[in-house]
C-alpha positions in Angstrom: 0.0 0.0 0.0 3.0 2.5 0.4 3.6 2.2 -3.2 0.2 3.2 -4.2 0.3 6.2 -1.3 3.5 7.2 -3.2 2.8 7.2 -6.2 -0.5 9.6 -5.6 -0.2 13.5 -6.4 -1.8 15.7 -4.0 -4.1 18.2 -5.0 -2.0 20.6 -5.9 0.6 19.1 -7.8 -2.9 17.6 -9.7 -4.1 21.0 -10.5 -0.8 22.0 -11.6 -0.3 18.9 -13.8 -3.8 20.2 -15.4 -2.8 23.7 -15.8 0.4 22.5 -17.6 -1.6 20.4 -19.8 -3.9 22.9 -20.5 -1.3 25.5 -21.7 0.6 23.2 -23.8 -2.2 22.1 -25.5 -3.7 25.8 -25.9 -0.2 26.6 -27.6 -0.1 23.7 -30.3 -3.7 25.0 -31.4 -3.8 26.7 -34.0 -6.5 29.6 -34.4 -9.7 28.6 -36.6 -10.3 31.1 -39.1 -14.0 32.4 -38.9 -16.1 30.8 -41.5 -17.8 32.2 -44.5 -21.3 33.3 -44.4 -23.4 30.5 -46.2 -25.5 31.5 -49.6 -29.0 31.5 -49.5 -30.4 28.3 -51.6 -31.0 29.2 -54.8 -34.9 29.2 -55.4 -35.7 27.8 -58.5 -38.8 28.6 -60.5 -40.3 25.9 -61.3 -42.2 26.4 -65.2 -45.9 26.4 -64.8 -47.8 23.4 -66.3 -49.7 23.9 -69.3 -53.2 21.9 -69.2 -55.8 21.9 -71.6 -58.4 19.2 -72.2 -57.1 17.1 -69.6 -53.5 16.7 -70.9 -50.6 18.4 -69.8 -48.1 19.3 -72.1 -44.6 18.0 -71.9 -41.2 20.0 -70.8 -39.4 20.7 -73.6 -36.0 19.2 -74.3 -37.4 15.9 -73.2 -38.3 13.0 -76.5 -42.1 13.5 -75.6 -41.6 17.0 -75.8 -39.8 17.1 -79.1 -42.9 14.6 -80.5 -45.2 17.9 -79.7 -42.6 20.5 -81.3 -42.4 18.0 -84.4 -46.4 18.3 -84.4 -46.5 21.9 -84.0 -43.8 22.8 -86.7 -46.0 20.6 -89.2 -49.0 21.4 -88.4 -48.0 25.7 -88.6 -46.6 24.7 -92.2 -49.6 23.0 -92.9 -51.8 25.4 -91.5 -54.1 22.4 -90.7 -53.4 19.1 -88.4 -50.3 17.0 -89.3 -50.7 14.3 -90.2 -49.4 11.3 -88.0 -48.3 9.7 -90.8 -45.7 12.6 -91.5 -45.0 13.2 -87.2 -44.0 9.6 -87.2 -42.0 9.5 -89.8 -39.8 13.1 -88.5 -39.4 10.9 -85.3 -38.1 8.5 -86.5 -35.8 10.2 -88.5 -34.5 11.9 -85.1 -34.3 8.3 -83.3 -37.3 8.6 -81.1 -38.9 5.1 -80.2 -42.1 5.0 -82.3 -44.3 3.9 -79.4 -43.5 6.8 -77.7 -44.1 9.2 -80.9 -47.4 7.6 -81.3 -48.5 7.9 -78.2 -47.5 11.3 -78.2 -49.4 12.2 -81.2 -52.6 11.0 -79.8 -51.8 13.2 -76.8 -51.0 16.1 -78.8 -54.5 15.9 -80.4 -56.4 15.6 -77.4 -54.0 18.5 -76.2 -55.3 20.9 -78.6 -58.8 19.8 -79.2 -58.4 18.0 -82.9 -59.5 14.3 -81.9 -62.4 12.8 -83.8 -65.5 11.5 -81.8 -66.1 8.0 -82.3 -69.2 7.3 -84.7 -71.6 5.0 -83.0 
């Protein structure tokens, strides 16, 4: 038990051990710089939807959407409704699945109004 009682720092030489500790740590730190103020987030405006007839049109720079600029830019020449025969066939030329084209077509009617009601 001596050894133990020896070997024990009093309070003093405790707090002084601390203190010592202490200041040699505080001297290796190096200062932190302040950080930079953050940026606000961004907001970003998100295009309205256009919707008529039940059918929203697509964003543009997407395949669907090129199917309804293909439609548009032959049907303006035209001055009447393209035909799907010639929207398919631009499509395809461009390497857009034809699936997709027709079924884009067929929205792009009901879009703007130029579908045929079924004869019964």
């Amino acid at each position: 038990m001596t050894e133990k009682a020896s070997n024990q720092q009093s309070p003093e030489e405790k707090a002084a051990a601390s203190a010592a500790k202490a200041a040699a740590k505080a001297a290796t730190k190096t200062p932190k710089e302040p950080k930079a103020p953050k940026e606000p987030k961004r907001v970003v405006e998100k295009a309205p939807k256009i919707e008529q007839n039940g059918v929203v049109r697509p964003k543009a720079g997407t395949a669907t959407g090129r199917v309804w600029e293909i439609a548009d830019a032959l049907s303006a020449k035209a001055q009447a409704q393209a035909p799907r025969k010639d929207v398919l066939e631009a499509t395809k030329a461009e390497g857009i699945n034809d699936a997709t084209a027709a079924t884009q077509y067929g929205r792009w009617c009901a879009f703007n109004g130029l579908t045929k009601a079924k004869a019964e």
